[in-house]
N, C-alpha and C positions, 0 to 999 in steps of 0.2 A: 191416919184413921185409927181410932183405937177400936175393940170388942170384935168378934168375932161377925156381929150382923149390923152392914153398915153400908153406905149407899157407897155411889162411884165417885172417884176424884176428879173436878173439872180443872181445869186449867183451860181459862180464855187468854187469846189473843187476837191482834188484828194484824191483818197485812194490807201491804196494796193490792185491790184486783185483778191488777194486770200481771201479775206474774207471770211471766213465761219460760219454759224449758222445752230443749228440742227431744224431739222424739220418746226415748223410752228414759229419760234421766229421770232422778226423785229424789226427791227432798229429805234428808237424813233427819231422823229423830232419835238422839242418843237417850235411855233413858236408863237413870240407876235407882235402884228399886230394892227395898229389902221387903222381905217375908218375916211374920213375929217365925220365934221358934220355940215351938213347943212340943211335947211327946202324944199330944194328940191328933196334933194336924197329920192330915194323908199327905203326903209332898207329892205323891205318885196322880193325887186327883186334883189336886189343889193348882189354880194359873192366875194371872194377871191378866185380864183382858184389856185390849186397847181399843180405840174406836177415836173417829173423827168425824165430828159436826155430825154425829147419828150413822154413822157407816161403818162399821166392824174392819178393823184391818189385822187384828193377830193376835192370839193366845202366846205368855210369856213363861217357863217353866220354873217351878221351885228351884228345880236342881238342873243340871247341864245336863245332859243326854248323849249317846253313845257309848262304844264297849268301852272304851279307854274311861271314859266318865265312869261308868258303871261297877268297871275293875276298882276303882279308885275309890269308889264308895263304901262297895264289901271290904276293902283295903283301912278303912277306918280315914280317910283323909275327909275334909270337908270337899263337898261339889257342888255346895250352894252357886246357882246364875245370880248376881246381882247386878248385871249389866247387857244390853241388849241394844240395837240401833235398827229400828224401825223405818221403812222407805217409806214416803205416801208419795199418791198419783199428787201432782200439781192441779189435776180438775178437782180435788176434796180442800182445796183452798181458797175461800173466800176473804169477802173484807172483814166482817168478823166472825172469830172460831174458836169453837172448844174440842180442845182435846178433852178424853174420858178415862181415867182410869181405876177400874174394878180389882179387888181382889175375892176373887172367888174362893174363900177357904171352907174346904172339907174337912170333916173330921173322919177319924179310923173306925171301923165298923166296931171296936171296944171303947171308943173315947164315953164319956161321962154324958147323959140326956144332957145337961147343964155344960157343955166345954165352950161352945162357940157365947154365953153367955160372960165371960170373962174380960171385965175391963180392964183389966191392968195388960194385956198386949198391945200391940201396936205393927200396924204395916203404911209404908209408905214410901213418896217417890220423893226421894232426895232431889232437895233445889241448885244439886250440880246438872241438872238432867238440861239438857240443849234441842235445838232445833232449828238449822242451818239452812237458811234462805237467803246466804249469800250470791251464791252463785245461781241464783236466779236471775234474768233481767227481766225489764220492763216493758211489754210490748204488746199492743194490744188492738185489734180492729174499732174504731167507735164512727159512729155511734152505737152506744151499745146500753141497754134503760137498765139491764140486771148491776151494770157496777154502778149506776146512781144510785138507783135503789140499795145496794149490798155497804156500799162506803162513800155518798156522793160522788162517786167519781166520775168526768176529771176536774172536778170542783174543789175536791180537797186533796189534789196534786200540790196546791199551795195550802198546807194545814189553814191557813188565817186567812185565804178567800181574795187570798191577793191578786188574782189573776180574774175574777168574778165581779160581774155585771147583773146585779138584781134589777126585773124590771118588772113593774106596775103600771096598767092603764094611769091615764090622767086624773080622773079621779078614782081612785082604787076604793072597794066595798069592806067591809067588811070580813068578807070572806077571804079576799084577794088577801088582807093583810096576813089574817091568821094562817090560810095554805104558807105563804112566804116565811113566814116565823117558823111553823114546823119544819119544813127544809131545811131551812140554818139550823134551824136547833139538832137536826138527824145529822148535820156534816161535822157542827160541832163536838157530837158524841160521839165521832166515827174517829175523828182525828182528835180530840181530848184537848182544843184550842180555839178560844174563842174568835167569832167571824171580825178581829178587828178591823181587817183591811178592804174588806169588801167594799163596793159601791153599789149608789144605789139609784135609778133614775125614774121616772115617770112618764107614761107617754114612749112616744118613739123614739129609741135607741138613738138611731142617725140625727134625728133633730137636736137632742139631747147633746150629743158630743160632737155631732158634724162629721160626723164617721170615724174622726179620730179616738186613739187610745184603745180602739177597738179591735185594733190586730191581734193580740197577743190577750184577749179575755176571751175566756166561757159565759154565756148569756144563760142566766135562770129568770125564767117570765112568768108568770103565774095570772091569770084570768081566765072567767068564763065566758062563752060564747056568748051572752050578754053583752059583754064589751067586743061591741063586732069589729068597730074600724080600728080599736087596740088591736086584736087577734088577725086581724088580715095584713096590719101592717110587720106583724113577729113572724107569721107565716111566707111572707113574700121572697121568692126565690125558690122556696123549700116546695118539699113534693106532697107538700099538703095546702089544702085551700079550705075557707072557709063562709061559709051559709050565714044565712041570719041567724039559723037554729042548728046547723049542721056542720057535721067535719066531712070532708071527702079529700080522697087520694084517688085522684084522674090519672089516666093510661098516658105514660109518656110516649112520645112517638116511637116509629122501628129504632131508628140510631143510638138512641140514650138509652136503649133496652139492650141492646145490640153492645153497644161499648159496654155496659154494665159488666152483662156475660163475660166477656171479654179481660173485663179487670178482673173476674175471679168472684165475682159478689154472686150469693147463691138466687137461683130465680125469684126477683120481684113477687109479693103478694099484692102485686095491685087489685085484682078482682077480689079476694077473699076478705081485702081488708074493708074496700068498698061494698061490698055486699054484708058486712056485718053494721058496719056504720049507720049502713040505711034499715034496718031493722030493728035499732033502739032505739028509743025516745027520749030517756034518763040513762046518763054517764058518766064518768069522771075518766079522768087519764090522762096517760100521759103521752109527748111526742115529743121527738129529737132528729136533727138533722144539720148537717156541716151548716159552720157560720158564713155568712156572706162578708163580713168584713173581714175576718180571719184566718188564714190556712190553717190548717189542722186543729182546729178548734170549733166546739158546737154549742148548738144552742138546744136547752130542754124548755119546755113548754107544759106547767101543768097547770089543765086545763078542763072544764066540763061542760055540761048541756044550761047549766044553771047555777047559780047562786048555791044554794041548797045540796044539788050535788058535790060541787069544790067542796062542803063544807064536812063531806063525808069522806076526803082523802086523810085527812088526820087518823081515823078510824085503822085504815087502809093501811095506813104505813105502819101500825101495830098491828098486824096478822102477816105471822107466819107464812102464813097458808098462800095469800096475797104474795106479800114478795117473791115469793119460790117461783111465781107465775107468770113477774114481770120482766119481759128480754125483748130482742130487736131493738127498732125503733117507733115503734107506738103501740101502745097499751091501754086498752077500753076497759075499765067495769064497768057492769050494770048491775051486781048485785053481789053478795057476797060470797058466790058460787060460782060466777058468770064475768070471769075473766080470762080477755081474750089477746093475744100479743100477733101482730104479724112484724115482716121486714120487708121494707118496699123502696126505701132512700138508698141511695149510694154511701159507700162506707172508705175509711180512709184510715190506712195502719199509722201509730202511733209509736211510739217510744225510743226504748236506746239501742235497738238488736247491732252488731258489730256487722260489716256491711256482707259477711261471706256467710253469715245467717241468715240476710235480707234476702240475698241468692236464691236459697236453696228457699226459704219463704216463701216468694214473691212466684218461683218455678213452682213450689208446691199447690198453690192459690190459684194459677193462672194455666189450668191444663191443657185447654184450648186452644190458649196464645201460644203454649209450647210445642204441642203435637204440631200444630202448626209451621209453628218455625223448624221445628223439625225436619218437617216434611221439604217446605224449602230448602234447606239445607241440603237433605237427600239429592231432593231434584238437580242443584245444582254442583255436587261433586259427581253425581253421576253423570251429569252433560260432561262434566270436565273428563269423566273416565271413558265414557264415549268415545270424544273429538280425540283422546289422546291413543287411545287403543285402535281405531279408527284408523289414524295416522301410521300410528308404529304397522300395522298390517301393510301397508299401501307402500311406504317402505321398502321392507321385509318382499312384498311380489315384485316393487321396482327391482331388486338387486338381486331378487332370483331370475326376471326375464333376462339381466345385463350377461350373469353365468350361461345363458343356454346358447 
């Protein structure tokens, strides 16, 4: 950036959404950076500010700081910082992201009205500068609607849609077409590779391929409740059903609520999601839930009250404001204000964690199952210390009576 009054530096990039790191690790951001130098700048008020996707994370100094610094300065040496390695949390990384970076330059309480107006300086961050997400892995609970929405994902786990089953009612409206074109065309800009490989079918799924080829694909379906015996037939299995005009997510019995808990999934919004459902008329949104022909793989469903509404997700997927608000596994608007996400399906971890991460995971997720087993456990070394303690006593009086 040259002059003295100048906006902040972006630097976009994308990652995968799943990223994961255990506990308190973070993502290095090495960055080299120079300051103009001139005899007006304050170095003592003057920083680089950093910041991620809008979240502040560190003021970066002119000069190095401490007495040894400080000695070394009145010493006449140079103490310019021009290098610095920034942590960030792994939750300020999305699928797509901007780094920010500002130079806030002050001038000296004698500099000139006119200093900061000078274009012939120049500050900026050298394109040696990194950002180390190697050592991240991949692993992530889905279904989950914020990494569709943020990066289609796990749709563009294969950039080119190779693992992806488009489906449309039998005869698909006009809307149906255009929601399914903006989809692609959001996975395409997410992964910067066009949807060659994808497929595409009409109608139901299973008929379509006879169940085959369907193990190892993600299903994107797009219709409104209009198309009833389409939508009932995408839905079938899943913890959603559907009306002539209506979406509803019915109370599963004790046991599947029961086992839920159990795996770690946090308590079902069945009633809050059904109680919001039946309270609007006009909607759009979206729902997801594991695929029935494929293990660890799901199916999204975007979907609405009507024609008309479908026809306002295009809107939708360009507002900020909107995506920021869509997570779990199904997502209602009614309006552009009046969006609402619960989690009420069963979920299923995903990726490459190495199996003594999965451990300590899977113990983290499942506190109940463990207190539990714990507790068995308990119970039963302490029977064993019982019977043996027990014994060794009885013992011990036999072979003191033998002495008397």
């Amino acid at each position: 950036m040259t002059g003295g009054y100048h906006g902040a530096i972006p630097v976009a990039f994308r990652a995968a959404p799943d990223l994961f790191m255990w506990n308190e690790e973070t993502i290095p951001v090495d960055i080299n950076y120079r300051f103009p130098t001139a005899s007006w700048l304050d170095e003592t008020q003057s920083h680089l500010s950093v910041s991620m996707n809008g979240v502040f994370i560190r003021d970066l100094p002119v000069n190095r700081s401490g007495p040894f610094a400080t000695l070394m300065h009145y010493a006449g040496f140079d103490t310019r910082e021009e290098h610095a390695t920034v942590q960030l949390d792994p939750y300020l990384i999305y699928g797509d992201n901007q780094l920010a970076f500002y130079f806030a330059l002050n001038p000296t309480a004698d500099a000139p009205c006119n200093a900061l107006n000078n274009d012939n300086i120049r500050s900026r961050i050298d394109p040696s500068s990194t950002i180390d997400l190697s050592h991240a892995y991949h692993f992530a609970q889905l279904p989950n609607l914020s990494y569709f929405i943020g990066a289609s994902f796990p749709f563009s786990r294969q950039a080119d849609l190779a693992q992806t089953l488009l489906l449309l009612p039998q005869i698909p409206t006009g809307a149906d077409i255009q929601a399914l074109l903006d989809l692609v065309a959001r996975a395409g800009n997410a992964t910067g590779v066009p949807a060659a490989h994808v497929r595409v079918a009409l109608g139901d799924a299973a008929d379509t391929h006879d169940g085959q080829g369907l193990k190892d694909t993600d299903i994107l379906a797009v219709g409104s409740l209009a198309q009833g015996d389409f939508i009932r037939q995408v839905l079938a299995g899943s913890p959603f059903t559907a009306g002539d005009s209506s979406l509803n997510v019915p109370t599963p019995a004790m046991w599947p609520q029961l086992r839920a808990y159990l795996d770690g999934d946090s308590i079902p919004q069945y009633a809050q999601a059904n109680r919001y459902l039946s309270s609007v008329f006009a909607w759009r949104g979206f729902v997801s839930f594991p695929s029935v022909w494929g293990a660890k793989h799901i199916v999204v469903l975007a979907t609405a009250s009507d024609d008309d509404q479908l026809g306002k997700i295009h809107g939708d997927l360009a507002s900020d404001f909107i995506n920021s608000r869509i997570r779990g596994d199904v997502t209602l608007i009614a309006n552009d204000n009046d969006i609402h996400s619960f989690q009420v399906g069963p979920r299923f971890a995903s990726g490459d964690l190495p199996w003594y991460l999965q451990v300590l995971w899977y113990a983290g997720q499942h506190i109940l199952a463990l207190a539990i087993l714990g507790l068995c456990i308990s119970l039963l070394l302490g029977g064993r210390c019982y019977v043996f303690l027990k014994n060794r006593a009885a013992r011990r009086l036999e072979k003191g009576s033998e002495h008397e």
